[in-house]
Each structure stands twice: as C-alpha cells, then as structure tokens.
N, C-alpha and C positions, 0 to 999 in steps of 0.2 A: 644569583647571577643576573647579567643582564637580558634584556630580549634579544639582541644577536646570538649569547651564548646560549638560551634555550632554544631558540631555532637550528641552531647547528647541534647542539644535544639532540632533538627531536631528528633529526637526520640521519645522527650516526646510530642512534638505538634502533630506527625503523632500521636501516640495514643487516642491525648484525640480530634482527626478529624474522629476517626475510625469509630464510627455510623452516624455521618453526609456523612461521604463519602459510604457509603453503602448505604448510602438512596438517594444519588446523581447518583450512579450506577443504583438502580432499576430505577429509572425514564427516566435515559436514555437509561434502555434498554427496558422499557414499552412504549416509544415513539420513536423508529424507523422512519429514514425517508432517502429514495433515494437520490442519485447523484443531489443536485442541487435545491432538493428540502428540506433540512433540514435546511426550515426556525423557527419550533420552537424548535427544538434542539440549533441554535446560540442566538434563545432569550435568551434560560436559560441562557446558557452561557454567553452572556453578561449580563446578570440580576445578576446573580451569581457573578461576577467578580466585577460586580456594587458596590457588598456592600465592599471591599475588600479596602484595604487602596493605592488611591493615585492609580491605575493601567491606565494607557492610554488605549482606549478601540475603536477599528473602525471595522467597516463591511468590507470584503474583498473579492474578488473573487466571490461576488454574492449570498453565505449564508456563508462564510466563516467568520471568528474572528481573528483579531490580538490585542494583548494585551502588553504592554511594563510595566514592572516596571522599574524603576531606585532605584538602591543600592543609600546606603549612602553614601557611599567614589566614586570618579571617577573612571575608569578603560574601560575594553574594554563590548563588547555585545555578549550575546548568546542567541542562541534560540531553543525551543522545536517544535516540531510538533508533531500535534495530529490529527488523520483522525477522523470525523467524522458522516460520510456516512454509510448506514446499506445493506443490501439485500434482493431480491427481493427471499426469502426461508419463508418455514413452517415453525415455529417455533415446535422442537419436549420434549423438556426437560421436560415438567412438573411440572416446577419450578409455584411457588406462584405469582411469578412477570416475567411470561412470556407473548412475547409480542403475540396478536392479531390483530393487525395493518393488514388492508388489504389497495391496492391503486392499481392503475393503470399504466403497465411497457409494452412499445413496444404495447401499445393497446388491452392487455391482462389483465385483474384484477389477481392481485395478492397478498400473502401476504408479510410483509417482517417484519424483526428480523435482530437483532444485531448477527451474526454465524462466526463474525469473530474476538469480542473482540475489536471493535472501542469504545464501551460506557465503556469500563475497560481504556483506554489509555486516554481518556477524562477525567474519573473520576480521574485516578493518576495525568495526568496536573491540575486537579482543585484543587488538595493535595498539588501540590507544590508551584502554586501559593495562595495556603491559607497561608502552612508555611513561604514560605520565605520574605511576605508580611509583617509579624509580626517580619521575621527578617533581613527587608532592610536596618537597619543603617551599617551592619557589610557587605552587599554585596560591593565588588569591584566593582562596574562595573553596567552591565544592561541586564534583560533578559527579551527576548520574547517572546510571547508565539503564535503559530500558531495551530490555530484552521481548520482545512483543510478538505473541502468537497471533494465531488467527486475523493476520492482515487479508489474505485472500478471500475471506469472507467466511463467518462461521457458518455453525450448523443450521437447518432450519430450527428455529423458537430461540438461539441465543446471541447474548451482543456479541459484536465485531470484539476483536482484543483490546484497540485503543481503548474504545468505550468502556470496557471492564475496567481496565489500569485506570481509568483517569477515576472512575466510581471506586477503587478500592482505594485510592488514593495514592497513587503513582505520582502525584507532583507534590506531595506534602511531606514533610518529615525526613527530610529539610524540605522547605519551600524551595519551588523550581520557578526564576524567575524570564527563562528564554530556555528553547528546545529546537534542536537542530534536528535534521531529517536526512537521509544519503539512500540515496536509490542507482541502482545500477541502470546505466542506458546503453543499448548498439549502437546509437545512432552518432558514437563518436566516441575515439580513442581512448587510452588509461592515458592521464595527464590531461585532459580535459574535463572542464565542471560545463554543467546548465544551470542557468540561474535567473530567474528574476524577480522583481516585488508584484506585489498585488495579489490576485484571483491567481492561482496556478490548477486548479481540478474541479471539475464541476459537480455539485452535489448530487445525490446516487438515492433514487427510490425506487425498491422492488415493489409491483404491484398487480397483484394477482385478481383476474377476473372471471367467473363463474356464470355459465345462462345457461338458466335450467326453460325448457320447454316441456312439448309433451311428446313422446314417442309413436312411434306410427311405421307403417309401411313404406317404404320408399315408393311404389306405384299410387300410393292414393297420398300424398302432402298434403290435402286440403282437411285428413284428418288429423293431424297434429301440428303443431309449433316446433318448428323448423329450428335449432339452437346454432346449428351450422353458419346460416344463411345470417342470422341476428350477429354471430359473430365477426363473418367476413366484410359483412357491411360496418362493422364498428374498426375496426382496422384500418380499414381503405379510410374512413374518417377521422382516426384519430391523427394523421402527417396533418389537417388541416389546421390543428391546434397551432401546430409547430408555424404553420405557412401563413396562417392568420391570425393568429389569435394572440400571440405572447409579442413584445418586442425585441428583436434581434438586433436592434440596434445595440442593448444593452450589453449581452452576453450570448456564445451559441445555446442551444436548447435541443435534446437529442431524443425520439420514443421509439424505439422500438421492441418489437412485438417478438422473442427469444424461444418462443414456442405456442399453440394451439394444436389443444387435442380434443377428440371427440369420436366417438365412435367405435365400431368394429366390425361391424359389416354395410357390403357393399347395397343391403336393399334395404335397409333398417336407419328411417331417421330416430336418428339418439334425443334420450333425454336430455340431457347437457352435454356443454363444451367448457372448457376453461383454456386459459390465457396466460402469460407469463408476462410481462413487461419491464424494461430496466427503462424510466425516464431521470436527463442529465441538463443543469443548469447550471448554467455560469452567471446567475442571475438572480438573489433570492425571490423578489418578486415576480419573474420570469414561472418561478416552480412553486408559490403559490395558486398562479393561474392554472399551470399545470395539473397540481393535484387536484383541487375544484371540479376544471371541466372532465378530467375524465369521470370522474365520479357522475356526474351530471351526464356526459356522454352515454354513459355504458348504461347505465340507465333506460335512457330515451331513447337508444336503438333497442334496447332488449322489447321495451313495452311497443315500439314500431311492429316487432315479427311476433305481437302477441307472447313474450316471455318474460322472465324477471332474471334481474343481472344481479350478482353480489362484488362486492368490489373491499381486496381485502389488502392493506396496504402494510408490508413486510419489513425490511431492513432499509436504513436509512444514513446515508454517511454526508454529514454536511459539506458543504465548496471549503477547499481548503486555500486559504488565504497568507501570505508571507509579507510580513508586516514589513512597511516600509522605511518605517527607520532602524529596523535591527538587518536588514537586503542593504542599507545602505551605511549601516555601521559595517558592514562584516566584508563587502565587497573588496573595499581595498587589500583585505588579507587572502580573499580567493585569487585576486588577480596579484599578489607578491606569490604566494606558493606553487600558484597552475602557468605564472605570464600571461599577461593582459591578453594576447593573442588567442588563448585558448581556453580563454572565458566566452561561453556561446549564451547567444539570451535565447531563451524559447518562448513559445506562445503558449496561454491557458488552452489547459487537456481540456478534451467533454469525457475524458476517466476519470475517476474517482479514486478518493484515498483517504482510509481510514485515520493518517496523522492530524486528519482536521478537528479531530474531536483535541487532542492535543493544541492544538492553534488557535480556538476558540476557546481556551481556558486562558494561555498565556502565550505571549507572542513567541511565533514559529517561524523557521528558517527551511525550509525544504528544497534540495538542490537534488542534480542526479550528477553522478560519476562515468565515465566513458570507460566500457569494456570491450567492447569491440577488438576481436583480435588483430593485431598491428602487422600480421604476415597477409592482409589479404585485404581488398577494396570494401571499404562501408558499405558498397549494395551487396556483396555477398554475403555482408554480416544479417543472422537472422533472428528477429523480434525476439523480445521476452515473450514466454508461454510457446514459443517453438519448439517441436522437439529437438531441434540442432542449436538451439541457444547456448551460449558457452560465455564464458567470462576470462577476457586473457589475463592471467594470473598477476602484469605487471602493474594492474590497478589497485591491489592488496595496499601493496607499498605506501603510494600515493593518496589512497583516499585515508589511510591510517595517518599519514603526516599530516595534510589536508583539515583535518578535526583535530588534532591535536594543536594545531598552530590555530585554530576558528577557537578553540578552548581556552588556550591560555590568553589570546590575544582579549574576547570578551570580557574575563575574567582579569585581566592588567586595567583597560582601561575604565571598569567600575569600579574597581578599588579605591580611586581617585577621589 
C-alpha cells in the first residue's frame, strides 16, 4: 500500500485497539512494581506480545523485554523504548483503578504507584506493536521494541536498566540503527509532542562524601574534631563551584546536597558525618570540573577542621543528546500527525535520563507526549512523581499512532 493508505490503516486499527489498550493501561497501573523487581509487569508483556504475529520475544537485563519484529520488505532497524519501573509514592488520585500495591524499599514498606506515566508509555508500545504487527508486509525494515526496567534508578551496587540492555546487548541482533524515546509530560495535553535537537538532560552523578573526625563531648570541642562543622562548611562551599568555577555560559550546572547525617545526641560530637550529593551538567566539560573540585574540595575542608573526607562516587547517567539530523528528519512527521500548532519546543532539563546510554551508542530521538487531563486547566494539572499525577487516557491513542507513523516513515525513507 501506499503511505496515505498506511496512515489511514494506522488510524483505523489504533481505534478499534482503543478499549483493549485502556484495559492494558489499568492493569499496569494496578500492578506497579520497583526497579528490578517488575517481574510480573514483563510477564504480561511478554504474554501480550505472545499472542501478536511472528514477534521475537527474550528476557533482558533481569525483568527487562526485548521484542523484534521483522517488516516484510528488507531494510534497516529501529527501536522503541519503554521504561517500565514504577515508584515507591502513595498513590493520591482517586481514580477506580488506582494502585494499592505496598512492598518493601531501602527496608522500609512502602507503597508504590505508576506517578510518572511508565504504564501510559508501555501501554502506547503495546499499540504499536499490536498495529504494525498486522501491518508488517508493508514495513521496510525491523523494529524493536525495548521494554526497559529500572529507569528510576536502580539499587544501590547495580547499573541503571539502559546500561544493562545496552551491555547485554539490546541494540544488536538485529543491529539498531536509530532509537526513539516517549515520555509522558503534564505540562500539556494528549495530542501534543515536546521536542527538540541537541543537549535535552543533563548528565547525573551520585556522590557520596564521608568525614570522619574524632569524638568528644559537646562541652569541651577543643577535644576532638568536629565532623559536623568540616561538613557544613563544605556545603556552604560547594554552590561556589557552581558560581565560580565552571562556565554557565556553556550549559546549566546543578549540586545539591539531598541529605547530611551525623550524629545522635544533643551533647556528643560524632565521629563522622556523611553527605549525599546529586551533581547535573549540561556540559561535559562543565562536569569534569565538577567532579575534580569536589574531590579536591572535600578534602581541603576536611583537613581545615583537622579531619579526613572520603569521597565516594555512585551512579552516573550521561547528558542525553538528540541527534540533529534524525530531530530534523523526523519533525516533519511530528508536526503531520500532532499539527504544527501543537508541536511545543522545550529547553534542555538539569534531569537526567537513563535513555542516554541508548543515545551514545546510536542516534536517539527523545520526545515527551502530553497527559494532562483535558477537563481541567494545566496549572491544576500535577507533576510526574506527585501523588495526584494521572495520565488522561486520551494520550494512549495518540502517542500509539504518533510512533507508529515516526516508524514507518523512518523506515520508508531509508529504504531508498
């Protein structure tokens, strides 16, 4: 068929999937589950996928799913990714099919809920690979589909999911030679994309720092090293890196300090304190200086208050980049499916996001989708990771179409 007739094929099939995929949504987001632990979330998914024509189907990265079809004509491969990890929040919405799910995080019970729109970006992959399963004679080429855990950040000692997928080899076999990215956003309607090329999220280092002094009475400080005082003073110093030290002309540059503990009583200076840090660049050199001085820093204020600092550096998600000739191959199909009108450009996040390990392998597309519900004004609409975060259902649709026309379109015009 032609491309008008696959575009109107893709149209009518997303319709008559619209209550099947709304009944695929409630369940996955009535079944929430953590970083690494969403083993019956990849059941469905591969159960689902199961009944589908012809799909290649493997476990990956530990609860992870990759899936391949093969078009009907030869050509090149592309692939999807879909996070599908939840969080450890209360669910507040109120909704019929909200989740209840409690379990067990950091050794705390807790609950946890879909608050960030992973079970909307799953349910849209499960749209596309419904429709264009039914119409793989007319695809050029091959798409994949990655099903991808622990996006929210895994456990302490293991890699994020991207990183695992891309090390177990998630882009080979068939070779992936472009990967798209779909993220739900509030901050504008279903039938609305964000999009643009370049730097889109700024690279993410966890950095843990430790000052051990020496213990003492609270009434006499002049007998022991204060770890307290060595680390408030490093704190208050470290925004100076940010104000002086890196250039903002480049990209923003973001340190903050996510917790400091020490102690346990009110007359007793501690032996040590420790530090939590998330430092964010939009700049690689910007975050080379970055990790340097603090290293350096935390140091020099430790041995100031007579102590020793260790400085211990965690997980690391590189700036995630969106290549600017596949932003500007692909635009004119966002703005045929969504109307030029309701194509929105956004500014590079100081967030981070695991699809950049994906992006630095092979050129990446990362766009976000508007959920926002459409009965009520965008300022009442509330963040991802809120507990009243919701996804208005009529985005399913839309961002299923959305990828599927971004699929066949890339895959027409390499054929070539």
């Amino acid at each position: 068929m032609n491309p008008k007739e696959f575009y109107q094929s893709i149209d009518q099939l997303a319709t008559d999937f619209t209550s099947k995929q709304i009944e695929i949504f409630h369940w996955l987001h009535q079944h929430p589950e953590l970083a690494y632990h969403e083993f019956e979330t990849s059941q469905y998914i591969k159960d689902y996928l199961g009944k589908l024509s012809e799909l290649e189907i493997s476990s990956i990265a530990k609860t992870g799913v990759k899936a391949v079809l093969h078009g009907g004509k030869p050509g090149h491969t592309i692939a999807i990714r879909s996070d599908i990890d939840a969080l450890p929040v209360k669910e507040e919405t109120g909704l019929s099919y909200a989740s209840n799910v409690k379990t067990e995080y950091g050794g705390q019970e807790t609950y946890v809920a879909h608050m960030c729109g992973h079970d909307a970006s799953t349910a849209a992959a499960l749209g596309t690979a419904t429709i264009l399963s039914q119409l793989k004679e007319d695809l050029q080429g091959n798409l994949v589909f990655l099903f991808q855990p622990a996006e929210e950040g895994a456990p302490t000692g293991m890699d994020g999911g991207a990183l695992r997928m891309v090390n177990e080899g998630a882009l080979l076999d068939p070779d992936v030679q472009v990967i798209f990215g779909f993220h739900a956003n509030n901050t504008c309607y279903p039938g609305q994309v964000m999009i643009r090329e370049g730097p889109t999220h700024a690279s993410q280092d966890s950095i843990f720092i430790r000052i051990w002094g020496e213990q003492a009475h609270g009434s006499q400080p002049w007998s022991g090293k204060d770890p307290i005082v060595a680390g408030a003073s490093l704190i208050n110093s470290l925004q100076t890196l940010i104000s002086r030290e890196v250039d903002l002309q480049k990209g923003a540059a973001v340190i903050t300090v996510g917790y400091f503990w020490s102690g346990i009583k009110v007359n007793i200076i501690p032996e040590g304190a420790e530090m939590g840090l998330t430092v964010r660049s939009l700049d690689e050199g910007n975050r080379e200086i970055l990790i340097k001085r603090i290293k350096e820093l935390a140091e020099l204020k430790a041995k100031m208050h007579g102590c020793q600092a260790e400085v211990i550096f965690g997980q690391h998600y590189p700036m995630n980049v969106n290549q600017e000739e596949l932003y500007e191959t692909m635009l004119p199909t966002v703005e045929r499916v969504a109307k030029a009108k309701n194509v929105l450009y956004y500014l590079s996040s100081t967030k981070s996001e695991d699809f950049s390990y994906f992006s630095h392998e092979i050129p990446g597309l990362y766009m976000y989708y508007g959920v926002a519900p459409c009965d009520r004004p965008l300022s009442e609409a509330k963040p991802n990771h809120h507990p009243e975060f919701m996804v208005d259902e009529k985005a399913l649709k839309f961002t299923t179409i959305l990828e599927c026309n971004l699929v066949y379109d890339w895959l027409h015009s390499h054929s070539k």
